[in-house]
N, C-alpha and C positions, 0 to 999 in steps of 0.2 A: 246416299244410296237409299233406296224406298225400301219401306221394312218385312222380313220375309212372313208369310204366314202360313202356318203348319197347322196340321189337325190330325192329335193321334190318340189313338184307341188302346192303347200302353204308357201309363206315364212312368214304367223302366225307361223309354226312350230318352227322358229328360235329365241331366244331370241332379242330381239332388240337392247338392250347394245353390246351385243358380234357381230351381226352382224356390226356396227355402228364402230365398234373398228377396222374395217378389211380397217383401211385407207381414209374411205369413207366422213369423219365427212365435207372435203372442198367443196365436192359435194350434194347438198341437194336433185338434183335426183337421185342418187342413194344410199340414207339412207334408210335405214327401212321403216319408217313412209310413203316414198312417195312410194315405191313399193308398199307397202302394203296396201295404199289408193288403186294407180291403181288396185289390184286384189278383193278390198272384197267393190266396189263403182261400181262395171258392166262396169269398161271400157277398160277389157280384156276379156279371155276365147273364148269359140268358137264361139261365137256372132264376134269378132273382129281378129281373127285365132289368137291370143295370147294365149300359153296356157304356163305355168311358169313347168319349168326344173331343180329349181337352183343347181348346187353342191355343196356340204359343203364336209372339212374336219376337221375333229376330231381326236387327240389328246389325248385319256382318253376322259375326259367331255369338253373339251375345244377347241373351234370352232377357229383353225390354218388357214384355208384359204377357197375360195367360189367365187364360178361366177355366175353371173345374167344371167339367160338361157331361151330362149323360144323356144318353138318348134312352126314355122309360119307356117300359111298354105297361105298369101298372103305376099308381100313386102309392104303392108301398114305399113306408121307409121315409119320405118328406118330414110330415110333420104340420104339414101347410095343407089341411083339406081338402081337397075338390074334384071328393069325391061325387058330390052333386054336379055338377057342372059336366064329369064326363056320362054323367047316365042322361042332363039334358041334352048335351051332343048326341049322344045313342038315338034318344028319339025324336028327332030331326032329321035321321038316318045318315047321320055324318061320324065318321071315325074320330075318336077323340086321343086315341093311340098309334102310331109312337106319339110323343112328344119329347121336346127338349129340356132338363132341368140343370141348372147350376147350383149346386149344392153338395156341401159335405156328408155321404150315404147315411144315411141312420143318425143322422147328429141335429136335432135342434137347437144349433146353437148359433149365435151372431160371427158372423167374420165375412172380412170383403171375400168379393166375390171378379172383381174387376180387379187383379192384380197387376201392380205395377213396381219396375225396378226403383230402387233411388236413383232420384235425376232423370226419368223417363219425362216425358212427355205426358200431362194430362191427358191429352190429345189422341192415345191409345185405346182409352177406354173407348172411345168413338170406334174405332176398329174392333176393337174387342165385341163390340153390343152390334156391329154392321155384319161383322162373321159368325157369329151365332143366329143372328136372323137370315140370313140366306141359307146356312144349314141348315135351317128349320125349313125354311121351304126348301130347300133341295131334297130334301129327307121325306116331305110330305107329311111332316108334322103338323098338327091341330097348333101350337103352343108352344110359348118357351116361357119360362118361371126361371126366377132368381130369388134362393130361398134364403131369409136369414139374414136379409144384408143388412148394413149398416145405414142410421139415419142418413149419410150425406152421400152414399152409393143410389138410397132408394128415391134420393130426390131426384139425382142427375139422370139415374131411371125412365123416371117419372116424366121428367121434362121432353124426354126423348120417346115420350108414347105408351111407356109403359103404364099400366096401372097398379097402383098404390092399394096394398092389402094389408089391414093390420091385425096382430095377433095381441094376445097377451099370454105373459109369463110370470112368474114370482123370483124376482132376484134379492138377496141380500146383499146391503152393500156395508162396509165396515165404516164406522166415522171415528178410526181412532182410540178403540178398546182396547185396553190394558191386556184383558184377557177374556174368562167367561162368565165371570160374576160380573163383573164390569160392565159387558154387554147385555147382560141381565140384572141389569141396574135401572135401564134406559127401556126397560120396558113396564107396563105398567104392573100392578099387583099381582090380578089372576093371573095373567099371562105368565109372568115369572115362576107364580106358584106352580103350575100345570107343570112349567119344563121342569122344574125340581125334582117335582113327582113322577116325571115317567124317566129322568134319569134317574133316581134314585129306584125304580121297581127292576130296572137293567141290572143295577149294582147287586140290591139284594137277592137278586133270582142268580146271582154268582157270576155273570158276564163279565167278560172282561175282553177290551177289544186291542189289537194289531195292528201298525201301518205299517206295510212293505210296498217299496217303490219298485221300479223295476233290476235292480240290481239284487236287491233282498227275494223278490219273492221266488219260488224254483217251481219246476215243473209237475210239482205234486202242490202247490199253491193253485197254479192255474188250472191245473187238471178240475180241481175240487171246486175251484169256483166257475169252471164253463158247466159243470154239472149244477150246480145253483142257479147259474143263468139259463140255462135249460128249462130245467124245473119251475121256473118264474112264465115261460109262456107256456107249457104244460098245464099250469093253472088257470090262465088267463086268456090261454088261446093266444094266436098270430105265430108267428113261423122266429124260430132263434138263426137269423142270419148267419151272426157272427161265431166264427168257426174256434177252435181252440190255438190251430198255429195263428189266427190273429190275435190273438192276444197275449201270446209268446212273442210274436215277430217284433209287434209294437213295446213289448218291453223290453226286450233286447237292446232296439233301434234307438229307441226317444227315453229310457229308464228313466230320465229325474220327470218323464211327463205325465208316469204312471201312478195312481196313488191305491193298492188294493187296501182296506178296512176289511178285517177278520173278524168276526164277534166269536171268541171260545168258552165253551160252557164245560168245564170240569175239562179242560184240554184240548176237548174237541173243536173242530171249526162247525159252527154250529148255520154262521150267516155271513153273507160279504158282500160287499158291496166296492164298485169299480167305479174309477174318478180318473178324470184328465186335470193334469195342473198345468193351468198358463201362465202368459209371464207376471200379471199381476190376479187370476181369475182361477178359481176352482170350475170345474163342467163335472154334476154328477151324472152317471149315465145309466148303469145296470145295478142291480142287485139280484140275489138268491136269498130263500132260506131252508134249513131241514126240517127244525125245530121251531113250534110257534112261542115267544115268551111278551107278557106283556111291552107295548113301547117298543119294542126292540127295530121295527123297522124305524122309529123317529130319531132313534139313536143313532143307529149304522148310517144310515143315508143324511142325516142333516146335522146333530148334535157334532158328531163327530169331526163333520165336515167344518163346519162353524169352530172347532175346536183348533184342526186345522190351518183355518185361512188366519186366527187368531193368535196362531204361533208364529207362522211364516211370513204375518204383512201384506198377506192377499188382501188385494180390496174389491174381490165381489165373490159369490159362491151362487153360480147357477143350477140349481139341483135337479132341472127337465124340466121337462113341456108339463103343462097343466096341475091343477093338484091344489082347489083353496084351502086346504088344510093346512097348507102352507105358512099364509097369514097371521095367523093367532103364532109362527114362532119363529117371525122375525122376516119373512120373506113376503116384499113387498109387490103389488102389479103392476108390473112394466113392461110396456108395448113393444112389439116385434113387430119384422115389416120385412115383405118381400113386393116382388113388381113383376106383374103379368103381361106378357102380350099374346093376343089368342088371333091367329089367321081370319079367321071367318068371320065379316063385318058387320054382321046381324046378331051373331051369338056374343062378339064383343062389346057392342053399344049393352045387349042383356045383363053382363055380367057387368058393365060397368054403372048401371041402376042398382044392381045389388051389392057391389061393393059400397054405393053409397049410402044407404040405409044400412052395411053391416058394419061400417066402418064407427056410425052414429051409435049406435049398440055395443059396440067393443069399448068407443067413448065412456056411457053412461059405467061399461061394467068394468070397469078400469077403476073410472071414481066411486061407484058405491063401495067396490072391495078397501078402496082405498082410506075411507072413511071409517074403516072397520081395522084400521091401523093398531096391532099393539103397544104403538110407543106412547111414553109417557108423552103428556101434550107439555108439562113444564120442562122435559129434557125432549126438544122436537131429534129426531133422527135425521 
């Protein structure tokens, strides 16, 4: 029987189990429970130009393969720039919006993108990538983006027309540390000394920090920390998508995937910071704070994390997009990659000259960060 193909705008429609089963279980952004938060908790739809595409196929009754799909009417929330590209569509006088994207809402993080059952058919993903692009021209989209995929998604991508876009990030990866002297062992002198000193200015400014996962933390936790996370684009400007029952729903749903970090100053919650745990990979995502104290954001968002992945056996900790400050404490630059295909065969050949020269530069600034490595050279990392 040839396999069915569905395209829905609710992924309540899908069972949970059977989507869940499609590979996704080491990714906590993109399981069920957290899609599914983001759609029925207001921090998608056409309030946020998110509006949910997914593809499924089916098998008889049995959900074979599926892509997480949005049809955007902004480049908000990606992660993946191009924002120049729609202002060059603009004046061309070509619509650069809607467009099609594949991606976890507001998460720069790696995970496929082309899901597949165990035991499916390779041969899926071919449908998968052939029904996306006919909704994209059916839709009269400029574009479809697959954002975050993984190296052997972005090749087979690639091969199939898409084009090759690479980003960089700072990931830690663990080699094996005892714990966190240990892993500040293997780094060289100043560097060690620096993390010392700004953990210890947290200590003696009287910090003291908190993990609650989603079973611990209650709703005067979340309450206090959607007000931090608020306050963080307050500051900084862009719009705070995510709503507060998403962040209730998702700890409810996926509890061991939640990791909140408290920082309290004489009792008070002073700072926090919000983490997904996967099944071997920390993802940090959000923070807030009230109170400014030395270090304190190096501590909550990465020390702590690091403390974390060091207790539990994690072997990487992604703490977001961008940030070389990264570097000097222990998070190295390592390449992301998503694959474009853009409708319009003049503006494509354009973009594909520029991804080639940006690609050359993400190279060079890959290695020169790289070069600027804190690990000891006689204990390589």
């Amino acid at each position: 029987m040839a396999p069915r193909i569905r395209i829905i705008e609710d992924i309540a429609e899908v069972d949970p189990a059977a989507w869940d089963a499609l590979g996704v279980a080491p990714y906590p952004f993109l399981r069920h429970a957290f899609l599914h938060a983001l759609e029925h908790t207001g921090c998608l739809g056409e309030r946020f130009g998110w509006l949910p595409r997914h593809i499924l196929v089916y098998q008889e009754n049995r959900l074979l393969a599926a892509a997480p799909l949005y049809l955007k009417f902004n480049s908000y929330g990606e992660f993946v720039f191009d924002w120049a590209w729609a202002d060059a569509y603009q004046r061309r006088g070509l619509d650069y919006y809607p467009k099609l994207v594949s991606a976890s809402p507001y998460t720069p993080a790696t995970g496929p993108k082309l899901l597949l059952a165990p035991g499916a058919s390779p041969e899926l993903r071919r449908l998968l990538s052939d029904t996306a692009l006919e909704l994209a021209r059916a839709s009269g989209c400029s574009s479809l983006h697959w954002l975050f995929t993984p190296d052997e998604q972005t090749d087979w991508l690639e091969a199939r027309g898409h084009m090759r876009r690479t980003g960089c990030q700072f990931h830690w990866r663990n080699r094996g540390w005892r714990d966190f002297d240990d892993f500040l062992g293997a780094l060289s002198h100043a560097k060690r000394k620096n993390i010392r000193r700004e953990r210890r200015r947290c200590a003696q400014a009287g910090i003291r920090f908190r993990w609650l996962d989603g079973h611990q933390a209650d709703h005067a936790d979340w309450a206090d920390f959607h007000r931090l996370y608020e306050s963080t684009f307050d500051r900084k400007g862009g719009i705070p998508t995510l709503s507060l029952d998403f962040f209730e729903q998702i700890a409810a749903r996926m509890p061991e995937q939640v990791l909140l970090v408290q920082a309290l100053h004489q009792d008070r919650v002073v700072a926090a910071a919000f983490n997904l745990v996967g099944q071997d990979t920390l993802y940090g995502r959000h923070w807030g704070c009230r109170e400014r104290f030395h270090s304190l954001h190096f501590e909550a968002c990465y020390y702590q994390g690091l403390e974390f992945c060091l207790q539990r056996g994690l072997a990487r900790f992604e703490p977001g997009a961008q940030g070389e400050h990264k570097v000097s404490r222990g998070f190295l630059p390592t390449p992301t990659w998503s694959a474009h295909w853009l409708a319009d065969a003049g503006f494509s050949r354009a973009v594909q000259q520029f991804l080639a020269h940006e690609t050359e530069a993400m190279q060079d600034y890959i290695e020169e960060l790289a070069a600027h490595s804190p690990y000891r050279r006689d204990r390589p990392a």
